[in-house]
N, C-alpha and C positions, 0 to 999 in steps of 0.2 A: 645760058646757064642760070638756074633760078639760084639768088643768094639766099643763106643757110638764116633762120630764124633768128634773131638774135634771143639769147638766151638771159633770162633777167641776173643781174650783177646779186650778190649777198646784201645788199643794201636795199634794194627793192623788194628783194623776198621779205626782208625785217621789216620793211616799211608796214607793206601788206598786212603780215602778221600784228604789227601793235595795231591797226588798224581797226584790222578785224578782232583782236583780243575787247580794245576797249573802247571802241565806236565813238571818237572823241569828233563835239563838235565845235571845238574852236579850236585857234593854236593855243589857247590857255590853258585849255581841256589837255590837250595830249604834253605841253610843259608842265604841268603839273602831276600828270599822270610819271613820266620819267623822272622828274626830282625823286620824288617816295620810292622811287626804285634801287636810284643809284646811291645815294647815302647810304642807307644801310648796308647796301654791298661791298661798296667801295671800306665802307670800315671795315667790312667780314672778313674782307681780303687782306687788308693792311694785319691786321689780327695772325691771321696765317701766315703770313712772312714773319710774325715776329716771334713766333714759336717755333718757326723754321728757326731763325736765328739764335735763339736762346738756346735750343732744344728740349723742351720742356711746358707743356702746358699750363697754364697760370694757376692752377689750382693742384701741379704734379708735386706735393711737397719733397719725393724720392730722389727725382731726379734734380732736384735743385744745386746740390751738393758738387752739382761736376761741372758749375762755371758760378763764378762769382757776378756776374750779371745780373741784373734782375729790370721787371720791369718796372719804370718808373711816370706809372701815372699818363694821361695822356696833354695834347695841345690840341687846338680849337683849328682849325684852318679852313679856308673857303676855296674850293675847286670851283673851275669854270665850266659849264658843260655848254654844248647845245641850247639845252633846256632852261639856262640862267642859272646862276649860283647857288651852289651847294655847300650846307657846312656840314662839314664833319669833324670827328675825334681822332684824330690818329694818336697813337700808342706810340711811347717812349721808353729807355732804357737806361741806366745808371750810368754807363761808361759813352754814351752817346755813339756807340757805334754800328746802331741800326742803321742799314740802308735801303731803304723799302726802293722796290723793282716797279710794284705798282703802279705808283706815286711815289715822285722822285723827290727828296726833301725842300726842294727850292721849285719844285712843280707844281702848278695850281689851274694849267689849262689839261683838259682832259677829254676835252671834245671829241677828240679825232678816236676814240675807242669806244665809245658808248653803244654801237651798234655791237661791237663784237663783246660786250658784255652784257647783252641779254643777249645774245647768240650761248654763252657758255654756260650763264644763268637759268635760264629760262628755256630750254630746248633739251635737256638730257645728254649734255653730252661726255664721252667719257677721258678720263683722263688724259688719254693719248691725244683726242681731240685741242685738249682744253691746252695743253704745251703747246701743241700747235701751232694755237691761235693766239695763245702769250708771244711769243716766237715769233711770228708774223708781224704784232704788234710791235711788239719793244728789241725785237734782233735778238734775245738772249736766250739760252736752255735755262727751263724751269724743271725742276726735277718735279718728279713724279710725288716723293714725298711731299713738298711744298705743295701741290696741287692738291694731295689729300687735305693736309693742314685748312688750307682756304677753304674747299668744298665742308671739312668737316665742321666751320662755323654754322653756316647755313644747316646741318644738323641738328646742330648743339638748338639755333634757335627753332627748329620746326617741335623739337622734344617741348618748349617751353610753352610753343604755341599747341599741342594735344594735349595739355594739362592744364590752360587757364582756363578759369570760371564761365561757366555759362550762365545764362540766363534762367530766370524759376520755371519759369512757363512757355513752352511754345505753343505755337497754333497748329501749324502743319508739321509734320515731320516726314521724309522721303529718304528711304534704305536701298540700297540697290548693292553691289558687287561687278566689280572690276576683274582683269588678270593680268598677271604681271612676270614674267619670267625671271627666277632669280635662279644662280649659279647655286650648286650646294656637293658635298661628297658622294651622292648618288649620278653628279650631271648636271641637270635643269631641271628645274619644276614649275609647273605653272601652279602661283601662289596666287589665290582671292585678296582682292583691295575690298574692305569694306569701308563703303560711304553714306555716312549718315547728315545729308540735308536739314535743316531747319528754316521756318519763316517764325519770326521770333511776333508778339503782340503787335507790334508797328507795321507788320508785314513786309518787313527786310530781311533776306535770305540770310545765310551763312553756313559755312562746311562744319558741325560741327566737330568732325575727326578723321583719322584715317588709320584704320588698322587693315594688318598685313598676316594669313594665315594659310594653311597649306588645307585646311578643310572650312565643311561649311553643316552649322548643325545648332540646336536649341543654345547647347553651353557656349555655345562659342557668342552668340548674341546676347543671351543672357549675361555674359562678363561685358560684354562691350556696353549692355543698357546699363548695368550695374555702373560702369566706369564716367558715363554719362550722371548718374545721378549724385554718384561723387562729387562731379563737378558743380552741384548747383542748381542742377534741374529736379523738379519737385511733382512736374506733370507737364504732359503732352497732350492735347483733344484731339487729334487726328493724326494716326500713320499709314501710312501707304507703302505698300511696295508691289513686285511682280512675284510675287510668292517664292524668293529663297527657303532653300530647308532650314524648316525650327526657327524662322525668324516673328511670328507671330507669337508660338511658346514662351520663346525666349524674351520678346519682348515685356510680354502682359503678366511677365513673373515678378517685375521690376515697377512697371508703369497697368497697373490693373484696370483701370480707366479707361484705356488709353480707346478712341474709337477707328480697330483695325478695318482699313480698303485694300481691296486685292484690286490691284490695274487693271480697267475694264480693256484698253487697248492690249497687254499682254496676255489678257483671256481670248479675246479674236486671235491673236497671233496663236494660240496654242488650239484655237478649234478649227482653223482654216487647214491644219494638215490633215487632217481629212477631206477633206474638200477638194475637188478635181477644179484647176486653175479656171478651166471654161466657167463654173459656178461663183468662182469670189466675186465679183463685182455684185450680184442678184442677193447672195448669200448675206456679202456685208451691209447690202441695203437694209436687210430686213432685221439683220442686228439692230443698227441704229433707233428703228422704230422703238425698240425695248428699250436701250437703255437713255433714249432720247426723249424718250415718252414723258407726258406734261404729270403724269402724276403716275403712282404706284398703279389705279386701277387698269388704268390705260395699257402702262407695262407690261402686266399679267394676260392682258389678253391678247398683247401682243407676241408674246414672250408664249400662249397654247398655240395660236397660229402659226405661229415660229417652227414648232416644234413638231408638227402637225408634216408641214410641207416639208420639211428638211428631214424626214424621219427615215431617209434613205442613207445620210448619213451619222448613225448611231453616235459614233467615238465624236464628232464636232456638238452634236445635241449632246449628252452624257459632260462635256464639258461647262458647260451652260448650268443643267442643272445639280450637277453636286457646286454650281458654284455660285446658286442664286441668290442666297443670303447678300452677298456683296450687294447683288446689283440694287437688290431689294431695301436693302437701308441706305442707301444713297435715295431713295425717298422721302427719309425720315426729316430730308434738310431742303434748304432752299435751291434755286437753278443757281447761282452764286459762287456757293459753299461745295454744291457738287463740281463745278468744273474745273476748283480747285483740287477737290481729293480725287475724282475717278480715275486720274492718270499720272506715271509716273515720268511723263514725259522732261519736268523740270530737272530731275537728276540725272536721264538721261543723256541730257544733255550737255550734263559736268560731266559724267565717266566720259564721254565723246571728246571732250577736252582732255581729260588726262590721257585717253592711250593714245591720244597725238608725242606726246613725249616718250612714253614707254614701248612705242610699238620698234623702233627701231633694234633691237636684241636683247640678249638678256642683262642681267646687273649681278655685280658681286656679292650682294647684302642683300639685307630688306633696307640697312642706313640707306644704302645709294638709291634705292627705289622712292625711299621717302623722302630724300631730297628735292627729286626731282618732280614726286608730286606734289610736294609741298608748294614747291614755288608756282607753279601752275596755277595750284588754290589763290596763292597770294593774287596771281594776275587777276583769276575772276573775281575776289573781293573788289579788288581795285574799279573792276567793270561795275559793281552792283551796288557802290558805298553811294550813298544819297537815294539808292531809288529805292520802290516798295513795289508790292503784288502789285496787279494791275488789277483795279475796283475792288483796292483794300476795304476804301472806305463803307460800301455796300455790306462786302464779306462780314465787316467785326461787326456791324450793326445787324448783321442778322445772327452769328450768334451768340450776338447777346437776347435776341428772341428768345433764345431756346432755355429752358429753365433750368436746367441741369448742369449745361454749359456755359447760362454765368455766373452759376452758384461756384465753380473751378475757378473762372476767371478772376472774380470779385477775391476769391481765399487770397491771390497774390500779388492782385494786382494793386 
């Protein structure tokens, strides 16, 4: 009798996961990467218990009136993890009769839980869960209210993080959309996540936001550039996306400059369904020669020949040419410069991270949905804080060649 697979423990699976979130190559690398995790949570949480306890939020001036408690400032204390010591703030009360479940006031080892709080953190999971897995831990029932409390820290700070300051100028910019299932009076909806990428001058990434909408259209991008430029950004030299509706309009209403690429890989993807499967491999050869081509002229007459032999299938050529503008100034720049903007494969890449969290059902809110993408974002900061593009240094020196593009750059920089 052949014995049963052993199936990986919750600890292995987490392992995997921080693993592969942040590709640490030392043990200094992945201890360091978990301290910046766990302080700030471990406060978020203690914060939550102590609004559970009072009843009243710290800034609820209403309800203050129905307990003479109040909060009284916090104390400095250092937790043990795994990871090596962590200081945190815990929160305090007038009558000293808080008793955090967390962390227990005479507790300061906290090791043995750190897997199950990026499990609760970082994985989307829902409240029922989250008791659960407090329960598991600590032996106790956590009510459902206190688990909102905690989770709605992490809220409060995602709100703080979509309204700080950006940067005047980016290089790249990559738009994409997400979906998201949230509960509402009608049912379910699947509601669009809009994700707006940046590579800022130094050629280091970042999410610059995340909004959450039940449609998708010029006005709807034009508030979100608009809310972007509030923030601090003054211009953009390249966006990209795979051609959502109105997000071009909407962009160039706000950032007039701005030089728009349509994803040369999401224009294959939409000309190939025409295309009888026996033909993709021959068919996408002969893309390549176009938009792979060493120079425009080269392109063009790869791009008659193209169009010549494939003319059997109209709707895949017809795609091509109402959309040759694109391919066409992606000559105007270096081979560099282009293979930074022809694809939107870098975003891609984050929405692929987020619906790991959100694919599992739907959410109550768009709060709960943006909690949980929020902290996701935070993971891949964390993966991407020190690094830049790869042959930044090439990229910005080339365009600063270009006379128009460092007349931009010089305004701000």
């Amino acid at each position: 009798m052949m014995s049963k697979k052993k199936q990986p423990t919750k600890s292995e699976e987490l392992a995997k996961q921080i693993i592969k979130e942040y590709k640490p190559e030392t043990v200094e690398d992945m201890q360091d990467a978990l301290k910046d995790v766990f302080g700030p949570m471990f406060e978020a949480m203690l914060q939550g218990e102590m609004t559970s306890h009072l009843g009243y939020e710290s800034n609820d001036h209403s309800q203050k009136k129905e307990t003479p408690n109040r909060r009284n400032g916090y104390i400095g204390k250092t937790i043990k993890t795994k990871s090596g010591n962590v200081r945190i703030q815990a929160p305090r009360d007038r009558d000293a009769t808080f008793e955090p479940q967390i962390i227990k006031k005479k507790e300061n080892n906290v090791s043995g839980i750190e897997d199950k709080v990026i499990a609760m953190y970082a994985r989307g999971m829902s409240q029922r869960d989250i008791a659960a897995t407090i329960e598991d831990i600590y032996g106790f029932n956590i009510s459902a209210e206190m688990v909102s409390n905690i989770t709605d820290k992490v809220y409060e700070e995602q709100q703080r993080w979509q309204v700080r300051p950006l940067e005047v100028i980016y290089s790249f910019v990559f738009v994409d959309c997400t979906y998201v299932s949230i509960k509402n009076d009608r049912g379910v909806s699947k509601c669009a996540v809009y994700v707006v990428l940046g590579y800022n001058m130094n050629g280091r990434k970042e999410v610059l936001g995340l909004w959450i909408g039940e449609t998708e259209g010029k006005h709807v991008w034009m508030q979100i550039f608009d809310e972007i430029k509030n923030r601090g950004v003054e211009d953009i030299l390249f966006m990209s996306s795979d051609g959502v509706a109105g997000m071009e309009d909407g962009a160039k209403s706000i950032f007039p400059n701005t030089i728009f690429q349509r994803c040369i890989v999401h224009l294959i993807r939409n000309s190939i369904k025409y295309v009888p499967s026996k033909d993709y491999k021959e068919y996408t050869m002969d893309l390549k020669k176009v938009y792979k081509a060493v120079s425009l002229k080269a392109a063009e007459t790869a791009f008659e020949a193209f169009k010549i032999k494939w003319k059997q299938y109209p709707g895949a050529v017809d795609t091509w040419v109402r959309n040759w503008r694109y391919v066409e100034q992606l000559f105007n720049y270096t081979s560099d410069i282009r293979r930074v903007m022809y694809t939107t494969n870098v975003i891609e890449s984050v929405n692929s991270s987020l619906k790991k969290v959100v694919k599992k059902g739907s959410f109550q809110n768009e709060e709960s949905a943006l909690k949980v993408l929020y902290l996701r974002v935070l993971e891949l900061d964390k993966k991407w804080e020190g690094g830049h593009l790869r042959n930044w240094a090439n990229v910005r020196n080339q365009l600063y060649i270009i006379p128009e593009i460092r007349e931009r750059i010089e305004k701000y920089m």
